[in-house]
PDB file as gemmi writes it, atoms N, CA and C in Angstrom:
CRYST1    1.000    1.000    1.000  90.00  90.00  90.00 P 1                      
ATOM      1  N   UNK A   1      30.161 -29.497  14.923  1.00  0.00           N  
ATOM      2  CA  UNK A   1      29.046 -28.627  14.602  1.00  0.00           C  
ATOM      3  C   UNK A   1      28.576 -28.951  13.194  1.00  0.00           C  
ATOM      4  N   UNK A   2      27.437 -29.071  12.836  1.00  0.00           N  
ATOM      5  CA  UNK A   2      26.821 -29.339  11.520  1.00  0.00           C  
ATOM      6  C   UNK A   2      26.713 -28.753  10.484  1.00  0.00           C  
ATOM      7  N   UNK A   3      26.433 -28.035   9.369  1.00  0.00           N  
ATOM      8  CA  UNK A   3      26.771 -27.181   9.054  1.00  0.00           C  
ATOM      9  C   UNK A   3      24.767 -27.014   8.376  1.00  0.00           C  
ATOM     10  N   UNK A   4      24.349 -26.050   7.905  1.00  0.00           N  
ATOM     11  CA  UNK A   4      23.254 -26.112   7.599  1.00  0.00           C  
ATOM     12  C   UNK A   4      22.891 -26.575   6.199  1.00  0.00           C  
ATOM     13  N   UNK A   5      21.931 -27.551   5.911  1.00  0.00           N  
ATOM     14  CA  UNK A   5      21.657 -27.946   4.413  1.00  0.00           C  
ATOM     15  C   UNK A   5      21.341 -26.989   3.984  1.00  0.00           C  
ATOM     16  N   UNK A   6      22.196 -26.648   2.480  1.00  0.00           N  
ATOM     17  CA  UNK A   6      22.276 -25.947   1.303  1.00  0.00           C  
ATOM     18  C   UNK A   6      20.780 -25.212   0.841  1.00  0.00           C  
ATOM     19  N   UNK A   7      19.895 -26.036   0.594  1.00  0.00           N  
ATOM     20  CA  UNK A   7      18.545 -25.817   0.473  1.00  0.00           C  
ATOM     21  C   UNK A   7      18.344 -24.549   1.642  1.00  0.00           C  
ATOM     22  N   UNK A   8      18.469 -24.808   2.931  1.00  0.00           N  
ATOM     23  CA  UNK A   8      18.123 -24.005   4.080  1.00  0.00           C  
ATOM     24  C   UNK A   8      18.562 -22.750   3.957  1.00  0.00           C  
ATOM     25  N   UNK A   9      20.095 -22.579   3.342  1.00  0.00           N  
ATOM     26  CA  UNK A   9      20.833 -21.356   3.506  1.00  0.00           C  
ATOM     27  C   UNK A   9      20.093 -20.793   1.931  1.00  0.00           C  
ATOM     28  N   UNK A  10      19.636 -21.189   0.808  1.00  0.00           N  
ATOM     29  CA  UNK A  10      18.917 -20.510   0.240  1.00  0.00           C  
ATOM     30  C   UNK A  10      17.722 -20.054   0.420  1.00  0.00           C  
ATOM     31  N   UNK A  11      16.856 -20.957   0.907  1.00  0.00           N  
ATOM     32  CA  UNK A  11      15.671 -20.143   1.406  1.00  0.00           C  
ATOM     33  C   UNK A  11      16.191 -19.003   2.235  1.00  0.00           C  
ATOM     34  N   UNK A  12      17.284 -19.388   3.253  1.00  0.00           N  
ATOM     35  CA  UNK A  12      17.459 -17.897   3.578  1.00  0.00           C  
ATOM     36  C   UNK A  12      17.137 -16.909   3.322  1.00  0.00           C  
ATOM     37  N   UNK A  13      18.814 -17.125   2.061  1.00  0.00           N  
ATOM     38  CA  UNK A  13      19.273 -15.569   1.291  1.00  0.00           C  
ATOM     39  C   UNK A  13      18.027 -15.350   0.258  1.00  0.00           C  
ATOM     40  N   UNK A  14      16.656 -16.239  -0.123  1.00  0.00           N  
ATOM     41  CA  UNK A  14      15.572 -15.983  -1.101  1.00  0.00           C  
ATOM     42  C   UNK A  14      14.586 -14.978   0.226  1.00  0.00           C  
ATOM     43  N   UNK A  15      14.429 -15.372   0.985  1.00  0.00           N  
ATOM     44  CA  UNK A  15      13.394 -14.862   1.868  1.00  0.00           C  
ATOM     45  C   UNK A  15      14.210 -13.413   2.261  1.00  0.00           C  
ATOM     46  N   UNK A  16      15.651 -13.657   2.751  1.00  0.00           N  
ATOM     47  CA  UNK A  16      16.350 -11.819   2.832  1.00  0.00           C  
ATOM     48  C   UNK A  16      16.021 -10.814   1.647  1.00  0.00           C  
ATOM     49  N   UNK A  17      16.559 -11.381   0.654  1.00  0.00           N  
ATOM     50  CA  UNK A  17      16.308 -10.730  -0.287  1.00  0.00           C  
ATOM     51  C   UNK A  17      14.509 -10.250  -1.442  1.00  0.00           C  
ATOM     52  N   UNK A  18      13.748 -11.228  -1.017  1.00  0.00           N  
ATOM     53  CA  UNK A  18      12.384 -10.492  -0.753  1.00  0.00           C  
ATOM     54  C   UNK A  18      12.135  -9.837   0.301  1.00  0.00           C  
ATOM     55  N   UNK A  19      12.476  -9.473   1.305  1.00  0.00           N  
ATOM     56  CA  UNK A  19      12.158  -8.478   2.044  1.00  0.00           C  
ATOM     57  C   UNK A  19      12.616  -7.541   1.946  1.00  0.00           C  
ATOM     58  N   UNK A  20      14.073  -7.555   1.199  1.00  0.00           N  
ATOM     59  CA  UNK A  20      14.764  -5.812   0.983  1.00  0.00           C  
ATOM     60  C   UNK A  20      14.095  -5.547  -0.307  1.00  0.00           C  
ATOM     61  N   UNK A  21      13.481  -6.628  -1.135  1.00  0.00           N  
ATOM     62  CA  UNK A  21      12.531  -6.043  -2.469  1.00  0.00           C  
ATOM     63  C   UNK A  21      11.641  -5.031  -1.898  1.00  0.00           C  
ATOM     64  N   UNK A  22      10.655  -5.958  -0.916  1.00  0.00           N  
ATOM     65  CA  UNK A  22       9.679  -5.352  -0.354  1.00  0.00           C  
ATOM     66  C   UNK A  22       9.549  -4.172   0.331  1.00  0.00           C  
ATOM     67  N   UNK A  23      10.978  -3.998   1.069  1.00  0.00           N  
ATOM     68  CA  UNK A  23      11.068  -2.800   1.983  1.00  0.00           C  
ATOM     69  C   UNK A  23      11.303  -1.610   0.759  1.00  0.00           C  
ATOM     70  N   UNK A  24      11.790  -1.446  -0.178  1.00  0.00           N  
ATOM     71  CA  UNK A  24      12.173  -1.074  -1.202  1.00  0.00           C  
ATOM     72  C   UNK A  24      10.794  -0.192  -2.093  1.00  0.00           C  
ATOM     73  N   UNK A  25       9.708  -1.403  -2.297  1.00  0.00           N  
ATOM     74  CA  UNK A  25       8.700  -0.546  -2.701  1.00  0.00           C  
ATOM     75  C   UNK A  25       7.989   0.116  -1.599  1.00  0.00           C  
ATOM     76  N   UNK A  26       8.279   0.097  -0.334  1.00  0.00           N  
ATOM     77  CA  UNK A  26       7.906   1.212   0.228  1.00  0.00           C  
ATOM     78  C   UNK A  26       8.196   2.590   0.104  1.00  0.00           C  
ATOM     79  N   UNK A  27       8.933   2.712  -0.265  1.00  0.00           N  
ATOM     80  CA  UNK A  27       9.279   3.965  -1.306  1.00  0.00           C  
ATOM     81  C   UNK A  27       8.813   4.693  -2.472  1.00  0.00           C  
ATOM     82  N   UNK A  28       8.703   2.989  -3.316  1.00  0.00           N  
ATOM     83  CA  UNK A  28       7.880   3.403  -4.629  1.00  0.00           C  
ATOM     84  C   UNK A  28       6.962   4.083  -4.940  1.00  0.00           C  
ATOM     85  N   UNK A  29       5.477   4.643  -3.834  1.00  0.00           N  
ATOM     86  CA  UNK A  29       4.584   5.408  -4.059  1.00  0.00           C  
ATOM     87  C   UNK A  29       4.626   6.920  -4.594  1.00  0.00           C  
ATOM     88  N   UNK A  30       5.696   7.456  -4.037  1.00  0.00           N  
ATOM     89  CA  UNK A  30       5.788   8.846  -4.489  1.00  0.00           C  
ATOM     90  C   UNK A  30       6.815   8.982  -5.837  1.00  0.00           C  
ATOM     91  N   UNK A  31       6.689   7.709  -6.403  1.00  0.00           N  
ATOM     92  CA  UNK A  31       7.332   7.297  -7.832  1.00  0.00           C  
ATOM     93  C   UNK A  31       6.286   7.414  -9.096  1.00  0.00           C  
ATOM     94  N   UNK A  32       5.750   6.504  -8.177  1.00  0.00           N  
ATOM     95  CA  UNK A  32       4.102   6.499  -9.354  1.00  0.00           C  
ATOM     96  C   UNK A  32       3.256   7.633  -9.237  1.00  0.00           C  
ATOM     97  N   UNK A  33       3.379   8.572  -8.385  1.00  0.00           N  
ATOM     98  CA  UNK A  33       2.388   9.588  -8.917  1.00  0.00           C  
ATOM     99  C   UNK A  33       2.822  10.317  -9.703  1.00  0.00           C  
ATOM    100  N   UNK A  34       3.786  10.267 -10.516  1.00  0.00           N  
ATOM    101  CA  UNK A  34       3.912  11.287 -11.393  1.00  0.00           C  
ATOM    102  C   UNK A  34       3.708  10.271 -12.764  1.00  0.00           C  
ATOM    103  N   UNK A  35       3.716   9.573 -13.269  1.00  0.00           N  
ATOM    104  CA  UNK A  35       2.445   8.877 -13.923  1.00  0.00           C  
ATOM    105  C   UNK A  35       1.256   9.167 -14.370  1.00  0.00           C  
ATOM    106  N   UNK A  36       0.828   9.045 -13.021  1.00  0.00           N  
ATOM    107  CA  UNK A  36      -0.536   9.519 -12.765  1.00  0.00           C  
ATOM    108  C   UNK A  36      -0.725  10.727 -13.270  1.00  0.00           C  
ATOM    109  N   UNK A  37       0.096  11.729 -12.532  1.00  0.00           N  
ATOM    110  CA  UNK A  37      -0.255  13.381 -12.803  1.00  0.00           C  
ATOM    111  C   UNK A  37       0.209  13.546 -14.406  1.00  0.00           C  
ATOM    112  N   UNK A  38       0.634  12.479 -15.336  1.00  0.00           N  
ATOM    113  CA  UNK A  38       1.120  12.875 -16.848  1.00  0.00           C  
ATOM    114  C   UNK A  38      -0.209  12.367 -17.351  1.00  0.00           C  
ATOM    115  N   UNK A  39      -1.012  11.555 -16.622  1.00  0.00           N  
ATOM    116  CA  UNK A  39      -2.019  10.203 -17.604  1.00  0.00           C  
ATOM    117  C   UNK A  39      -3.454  11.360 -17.110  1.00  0.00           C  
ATOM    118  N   UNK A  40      -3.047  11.762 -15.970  1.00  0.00           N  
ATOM    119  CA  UNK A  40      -4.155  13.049 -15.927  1.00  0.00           C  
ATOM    120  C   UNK A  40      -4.263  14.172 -16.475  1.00  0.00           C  
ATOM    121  N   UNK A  41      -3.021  14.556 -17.144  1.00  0.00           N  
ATOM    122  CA  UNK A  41      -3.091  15.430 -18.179  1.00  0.00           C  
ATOM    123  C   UNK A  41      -3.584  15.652 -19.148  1.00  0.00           C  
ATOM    124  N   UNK A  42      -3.548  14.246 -19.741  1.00  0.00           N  
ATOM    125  CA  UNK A  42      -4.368  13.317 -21.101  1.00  0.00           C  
ATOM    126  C   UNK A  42      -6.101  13.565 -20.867  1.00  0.00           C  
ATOM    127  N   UNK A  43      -6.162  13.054 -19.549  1.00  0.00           N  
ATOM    128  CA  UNK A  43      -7.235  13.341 -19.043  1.00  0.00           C  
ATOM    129  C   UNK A  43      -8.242  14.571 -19.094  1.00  0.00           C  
ATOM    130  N   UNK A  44      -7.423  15.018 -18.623  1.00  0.00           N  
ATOM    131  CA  UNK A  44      -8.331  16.844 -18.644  1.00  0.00           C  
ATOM    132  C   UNK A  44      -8.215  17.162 -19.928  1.00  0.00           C  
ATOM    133  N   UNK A  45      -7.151  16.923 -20.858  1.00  0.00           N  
ATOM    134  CA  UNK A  45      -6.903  18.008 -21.725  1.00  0.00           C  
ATOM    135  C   UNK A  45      -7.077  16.620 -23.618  1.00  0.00           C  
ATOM    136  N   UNK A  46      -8.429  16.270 -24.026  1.00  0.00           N  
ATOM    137  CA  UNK A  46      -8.360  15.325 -24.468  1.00  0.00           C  
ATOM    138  C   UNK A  46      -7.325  15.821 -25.942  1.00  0.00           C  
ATOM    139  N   UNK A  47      -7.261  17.114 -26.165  1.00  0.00           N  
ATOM    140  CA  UNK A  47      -6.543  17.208 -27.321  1.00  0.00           C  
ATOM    141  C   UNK A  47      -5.251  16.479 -27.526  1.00  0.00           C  
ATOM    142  N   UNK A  48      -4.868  16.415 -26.070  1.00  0.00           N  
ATOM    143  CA  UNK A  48      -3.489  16.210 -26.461  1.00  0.00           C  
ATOM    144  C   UNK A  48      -3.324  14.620 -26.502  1.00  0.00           C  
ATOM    145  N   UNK A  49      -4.251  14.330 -25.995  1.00  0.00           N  
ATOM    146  CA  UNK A  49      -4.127  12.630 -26.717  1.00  0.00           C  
ATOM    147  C   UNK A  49      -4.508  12.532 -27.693  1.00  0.00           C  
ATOM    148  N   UNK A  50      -5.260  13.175 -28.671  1.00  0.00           N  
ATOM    149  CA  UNK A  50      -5.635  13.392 -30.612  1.00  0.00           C  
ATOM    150  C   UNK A  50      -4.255  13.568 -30.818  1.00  0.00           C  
ATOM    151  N   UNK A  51      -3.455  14.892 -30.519  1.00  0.00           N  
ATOM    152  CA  UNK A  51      -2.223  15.121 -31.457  1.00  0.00           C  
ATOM    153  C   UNK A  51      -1.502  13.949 -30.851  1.00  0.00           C  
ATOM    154  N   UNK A  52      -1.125  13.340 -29.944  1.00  0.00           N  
ATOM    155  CA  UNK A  52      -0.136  12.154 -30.147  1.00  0.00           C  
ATOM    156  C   UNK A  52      -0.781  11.174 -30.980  1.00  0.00           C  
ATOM    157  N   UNK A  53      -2.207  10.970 -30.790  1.00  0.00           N  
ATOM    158  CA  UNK A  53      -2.550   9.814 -31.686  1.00  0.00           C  
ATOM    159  C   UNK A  53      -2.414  10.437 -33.004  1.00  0.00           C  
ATOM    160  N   UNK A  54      -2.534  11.469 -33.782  1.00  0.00           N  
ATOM    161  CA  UNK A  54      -2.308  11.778 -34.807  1.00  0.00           C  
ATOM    162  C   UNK A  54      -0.505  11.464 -35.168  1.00  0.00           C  
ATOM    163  N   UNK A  55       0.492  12.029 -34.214  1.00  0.00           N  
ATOM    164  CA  UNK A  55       1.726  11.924 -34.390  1.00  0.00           C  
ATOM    165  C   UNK A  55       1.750  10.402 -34.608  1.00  0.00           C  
ATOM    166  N   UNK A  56       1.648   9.460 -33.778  1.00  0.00           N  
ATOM    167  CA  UNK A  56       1.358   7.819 -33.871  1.00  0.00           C  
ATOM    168  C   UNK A  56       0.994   7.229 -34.875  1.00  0.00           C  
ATOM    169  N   UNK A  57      -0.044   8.212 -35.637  1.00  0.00           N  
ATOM    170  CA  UNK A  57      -0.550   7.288 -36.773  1.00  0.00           C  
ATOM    171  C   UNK A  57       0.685   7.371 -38.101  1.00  0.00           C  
ATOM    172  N   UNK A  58       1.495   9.087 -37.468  1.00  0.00           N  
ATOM    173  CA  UNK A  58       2.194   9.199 -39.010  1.00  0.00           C  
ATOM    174  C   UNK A  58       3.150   7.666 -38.728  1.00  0.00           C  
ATOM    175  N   UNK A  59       3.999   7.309 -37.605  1.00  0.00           N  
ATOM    176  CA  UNK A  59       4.986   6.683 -37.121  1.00  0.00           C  
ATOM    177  C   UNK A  59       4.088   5.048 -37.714  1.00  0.00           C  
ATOM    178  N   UNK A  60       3.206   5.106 -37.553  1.00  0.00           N  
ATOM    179  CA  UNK A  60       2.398   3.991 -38.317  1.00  0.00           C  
ATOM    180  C   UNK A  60       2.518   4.150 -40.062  1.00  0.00           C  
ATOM    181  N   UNK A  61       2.481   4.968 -40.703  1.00  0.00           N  
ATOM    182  CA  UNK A  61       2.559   5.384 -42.035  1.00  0.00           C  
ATOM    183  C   UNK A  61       3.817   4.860 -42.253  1.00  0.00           C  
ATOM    184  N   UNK A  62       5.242   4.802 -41.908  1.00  0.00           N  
ATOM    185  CA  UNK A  62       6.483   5.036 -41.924  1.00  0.00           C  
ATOM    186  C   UNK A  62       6.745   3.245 -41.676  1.00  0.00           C  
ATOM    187  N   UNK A  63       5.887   2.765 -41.368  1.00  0.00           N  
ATOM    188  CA  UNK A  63       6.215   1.230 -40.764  1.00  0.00           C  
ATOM    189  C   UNK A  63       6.802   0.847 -38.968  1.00  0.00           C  
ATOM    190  N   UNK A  64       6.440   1.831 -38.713  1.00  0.00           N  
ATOM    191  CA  UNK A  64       7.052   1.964 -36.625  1.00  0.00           C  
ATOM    192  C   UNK A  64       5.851   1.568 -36.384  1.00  0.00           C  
ATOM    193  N   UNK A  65       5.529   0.677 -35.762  1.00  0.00           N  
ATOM    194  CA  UNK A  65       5.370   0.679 -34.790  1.00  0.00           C  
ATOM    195  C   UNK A  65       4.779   1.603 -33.049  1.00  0.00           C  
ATOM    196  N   UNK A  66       3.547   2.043 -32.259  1.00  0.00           N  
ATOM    197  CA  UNK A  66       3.890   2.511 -31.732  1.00  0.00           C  
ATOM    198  C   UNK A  66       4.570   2.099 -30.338  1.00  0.00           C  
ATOM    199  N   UNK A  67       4.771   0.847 -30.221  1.00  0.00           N  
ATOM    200  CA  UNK A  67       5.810  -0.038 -29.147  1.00  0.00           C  
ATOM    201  C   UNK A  67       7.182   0.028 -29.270  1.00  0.00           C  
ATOM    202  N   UNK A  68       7.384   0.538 -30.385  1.00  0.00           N  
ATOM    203  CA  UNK A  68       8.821   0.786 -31.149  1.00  0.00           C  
ATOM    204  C   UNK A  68       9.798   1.839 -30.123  1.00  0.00           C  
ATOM    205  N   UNK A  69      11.188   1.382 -30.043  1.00  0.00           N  
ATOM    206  CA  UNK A  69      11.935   2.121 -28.772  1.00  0.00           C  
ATOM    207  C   UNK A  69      12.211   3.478 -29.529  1.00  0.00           C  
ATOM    208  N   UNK A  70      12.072   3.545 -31.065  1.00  0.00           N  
ATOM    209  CA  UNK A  70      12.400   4.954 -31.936  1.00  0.00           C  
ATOM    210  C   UNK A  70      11.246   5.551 -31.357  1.00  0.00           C  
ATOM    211  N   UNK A  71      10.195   5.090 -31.713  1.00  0.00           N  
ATOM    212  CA  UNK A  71       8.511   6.010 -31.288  1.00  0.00           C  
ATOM    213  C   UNK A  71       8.417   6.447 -29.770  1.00  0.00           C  
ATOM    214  N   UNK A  72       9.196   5.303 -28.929  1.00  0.00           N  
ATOM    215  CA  UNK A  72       8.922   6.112 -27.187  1.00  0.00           C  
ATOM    216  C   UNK A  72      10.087   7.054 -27.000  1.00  0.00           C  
ATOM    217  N   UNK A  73      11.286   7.313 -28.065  1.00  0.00           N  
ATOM    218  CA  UNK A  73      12.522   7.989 -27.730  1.00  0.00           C  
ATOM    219  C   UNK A  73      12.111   9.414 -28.190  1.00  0.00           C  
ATOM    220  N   UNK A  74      11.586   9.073 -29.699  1.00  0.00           N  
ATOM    221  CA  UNK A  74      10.166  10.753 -30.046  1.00  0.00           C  
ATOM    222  C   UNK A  74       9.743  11.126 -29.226  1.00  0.00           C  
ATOM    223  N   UNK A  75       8.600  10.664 -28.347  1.00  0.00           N  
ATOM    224  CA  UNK A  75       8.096  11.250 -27.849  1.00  0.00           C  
ATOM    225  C   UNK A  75       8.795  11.648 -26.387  1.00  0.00           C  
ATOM    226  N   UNK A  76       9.674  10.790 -25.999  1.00  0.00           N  
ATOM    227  CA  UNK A  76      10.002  11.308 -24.706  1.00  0.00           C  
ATOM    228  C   UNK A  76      11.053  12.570 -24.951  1.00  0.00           C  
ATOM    229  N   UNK A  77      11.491  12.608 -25.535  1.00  0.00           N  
ATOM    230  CA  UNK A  77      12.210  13.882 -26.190  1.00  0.00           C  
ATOM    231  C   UNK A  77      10.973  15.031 -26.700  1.00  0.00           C  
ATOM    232  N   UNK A  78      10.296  14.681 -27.442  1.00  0.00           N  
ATOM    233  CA  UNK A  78       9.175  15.503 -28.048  1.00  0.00           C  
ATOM    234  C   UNK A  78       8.492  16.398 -26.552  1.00  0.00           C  
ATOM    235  N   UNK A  79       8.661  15.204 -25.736  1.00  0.00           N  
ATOM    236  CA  UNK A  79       7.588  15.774 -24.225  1.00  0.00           C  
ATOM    237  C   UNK A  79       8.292  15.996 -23.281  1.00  0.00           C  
ATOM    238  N   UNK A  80       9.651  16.027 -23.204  1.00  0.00           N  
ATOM    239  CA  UNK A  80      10.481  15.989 -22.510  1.00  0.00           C  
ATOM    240  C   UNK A  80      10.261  15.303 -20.998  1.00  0.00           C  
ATOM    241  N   UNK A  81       9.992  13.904 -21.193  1.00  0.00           N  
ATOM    242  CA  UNK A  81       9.984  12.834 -20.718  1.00  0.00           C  
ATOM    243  C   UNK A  81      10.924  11.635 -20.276  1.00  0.00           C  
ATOM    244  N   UNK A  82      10.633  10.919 -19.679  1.00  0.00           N  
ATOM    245  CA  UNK A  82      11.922   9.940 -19.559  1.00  0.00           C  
ATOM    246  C   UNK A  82      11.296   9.078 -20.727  1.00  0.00           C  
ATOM    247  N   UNK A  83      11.984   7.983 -20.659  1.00  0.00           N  
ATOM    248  CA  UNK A  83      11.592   6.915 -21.423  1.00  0.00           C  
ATOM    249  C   UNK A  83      10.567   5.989 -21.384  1.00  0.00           C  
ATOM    250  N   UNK A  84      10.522   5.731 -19.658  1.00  0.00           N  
ATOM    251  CA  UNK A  84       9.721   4.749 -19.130  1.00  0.00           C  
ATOM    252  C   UNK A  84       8.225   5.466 -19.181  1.00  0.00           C  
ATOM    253  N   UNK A  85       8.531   7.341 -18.567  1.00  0.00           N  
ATOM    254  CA  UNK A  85       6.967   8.122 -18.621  1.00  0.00           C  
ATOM    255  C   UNK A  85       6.459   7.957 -20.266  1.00  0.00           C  
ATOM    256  N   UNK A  86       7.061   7.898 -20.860  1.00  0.00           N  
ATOM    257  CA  UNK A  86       6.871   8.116 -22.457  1.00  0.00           C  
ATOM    258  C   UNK A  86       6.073   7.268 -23.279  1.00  0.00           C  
ATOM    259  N   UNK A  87       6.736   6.113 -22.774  1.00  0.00           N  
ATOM    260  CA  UNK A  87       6.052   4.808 -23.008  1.00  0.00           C  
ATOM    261  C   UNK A  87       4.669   4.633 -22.277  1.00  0.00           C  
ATOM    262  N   UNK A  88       4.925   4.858 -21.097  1.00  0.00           N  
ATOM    263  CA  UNK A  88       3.424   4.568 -20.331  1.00  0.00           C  
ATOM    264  C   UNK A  88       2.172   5.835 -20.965  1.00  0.00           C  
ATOM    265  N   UNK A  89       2.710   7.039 -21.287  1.00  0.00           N  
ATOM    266  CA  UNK A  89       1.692   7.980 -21.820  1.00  0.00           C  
ATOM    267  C   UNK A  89       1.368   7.641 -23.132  1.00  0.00           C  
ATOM    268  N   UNK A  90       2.135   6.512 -24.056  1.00  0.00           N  
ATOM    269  CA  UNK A  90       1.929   5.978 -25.470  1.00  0.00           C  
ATOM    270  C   UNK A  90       0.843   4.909 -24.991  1.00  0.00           C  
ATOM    271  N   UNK A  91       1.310   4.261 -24.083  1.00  0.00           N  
ATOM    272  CA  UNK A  91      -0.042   3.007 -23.870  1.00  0.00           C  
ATOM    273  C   UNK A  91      -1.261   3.377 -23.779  1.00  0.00           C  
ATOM    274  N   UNK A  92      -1.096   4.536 -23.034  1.00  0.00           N  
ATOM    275  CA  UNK A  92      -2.392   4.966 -22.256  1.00  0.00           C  
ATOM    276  C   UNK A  92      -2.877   5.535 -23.592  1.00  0.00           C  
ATOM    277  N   UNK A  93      -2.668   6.364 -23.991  1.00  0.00           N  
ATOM    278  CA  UNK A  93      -3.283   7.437 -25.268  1.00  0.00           C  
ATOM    279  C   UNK A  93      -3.913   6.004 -26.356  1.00  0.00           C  
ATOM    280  N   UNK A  94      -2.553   4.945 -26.892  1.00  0.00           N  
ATOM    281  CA  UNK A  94      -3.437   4.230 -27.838  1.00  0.00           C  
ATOM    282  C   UNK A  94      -4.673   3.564 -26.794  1.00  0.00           C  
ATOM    283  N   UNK A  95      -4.746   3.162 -25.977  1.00  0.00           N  
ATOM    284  CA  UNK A  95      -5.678   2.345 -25.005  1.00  0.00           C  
ATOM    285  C   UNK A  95      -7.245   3.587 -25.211  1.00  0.00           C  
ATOM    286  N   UNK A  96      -7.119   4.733 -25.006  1.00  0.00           N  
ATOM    287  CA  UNK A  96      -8.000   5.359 -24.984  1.00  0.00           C  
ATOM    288  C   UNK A  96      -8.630   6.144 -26.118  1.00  0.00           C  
ATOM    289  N   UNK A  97      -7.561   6.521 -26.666  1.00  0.00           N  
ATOM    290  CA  UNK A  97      -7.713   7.665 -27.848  1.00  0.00           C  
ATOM    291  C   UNK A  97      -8.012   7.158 -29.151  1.00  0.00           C  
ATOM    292  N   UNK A  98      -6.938   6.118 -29.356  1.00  0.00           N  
ATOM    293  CA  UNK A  98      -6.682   5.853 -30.851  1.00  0.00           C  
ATOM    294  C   UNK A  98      -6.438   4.522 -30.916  1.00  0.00           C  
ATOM    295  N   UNK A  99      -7.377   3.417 -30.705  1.00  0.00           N  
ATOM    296  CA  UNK A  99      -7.103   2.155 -30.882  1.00  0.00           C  
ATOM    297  C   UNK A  99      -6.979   1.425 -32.281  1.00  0.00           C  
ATOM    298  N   UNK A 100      -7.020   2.716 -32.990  1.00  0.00           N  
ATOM    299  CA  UNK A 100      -6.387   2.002 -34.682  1.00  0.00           C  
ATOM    300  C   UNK A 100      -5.294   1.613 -34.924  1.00  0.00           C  
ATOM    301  N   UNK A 101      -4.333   2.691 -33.967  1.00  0.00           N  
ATOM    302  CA  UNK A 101      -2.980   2.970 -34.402  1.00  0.00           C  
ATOM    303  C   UNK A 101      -2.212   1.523 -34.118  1.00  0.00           C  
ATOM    304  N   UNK A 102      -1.456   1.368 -34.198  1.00  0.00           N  
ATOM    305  CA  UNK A 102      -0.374  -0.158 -34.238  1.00  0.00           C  
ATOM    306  C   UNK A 102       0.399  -0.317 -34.240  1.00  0.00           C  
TER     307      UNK A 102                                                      
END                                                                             
């Protein structure tokens, strides 16, 4: 019996294992809407993207950075956030609000 070329048995296990990726973000949708429902907050309510961009600019005064893992750990604590929501509501706010900040 032959045994299968090496190459073959990786495409395999590459093609198995993109499909359990794939089956995987089928899930992901009811992940990302809460994202959404934080970046719509910003949305409706524009103040509160001023006071973070104001908080941002002090963290700019200080030499941070607002990409800085200290500045997304503020605020996700500050907003009682995860880390990852924290960060994505920092992108979004400098993207819209306060494109001075840095």
């Amino acid at each position: 019996m032959r045994r299968p070329a090496r190459s073959s048995v990786c495409l395999s296990l590459t093609g198995a294992l993109s499909g359990l990726l794939l089956a995987g973000f089928g899930a992901a949708p009811p992940a990302w809407s809460q994202p959404s429902a934080l970046l719509d907050s910003v949305k409706q309510n524009p103040q509160r993207g001023k006071d973070l961009c104001q908080q941002l600019r002090q963290f700019n005064a200080q030499g941070q950075s607002f990409t800085s893992s200290q500045v997304t750990a503020a605020v996700a604590q500050q907003q009682n956030l995860s880390s990852a929501d924290a960060e994505v509501l920092v992108m979004y706010t400098v993207t819209f609000y306060c494109e001075d900040v840095r």
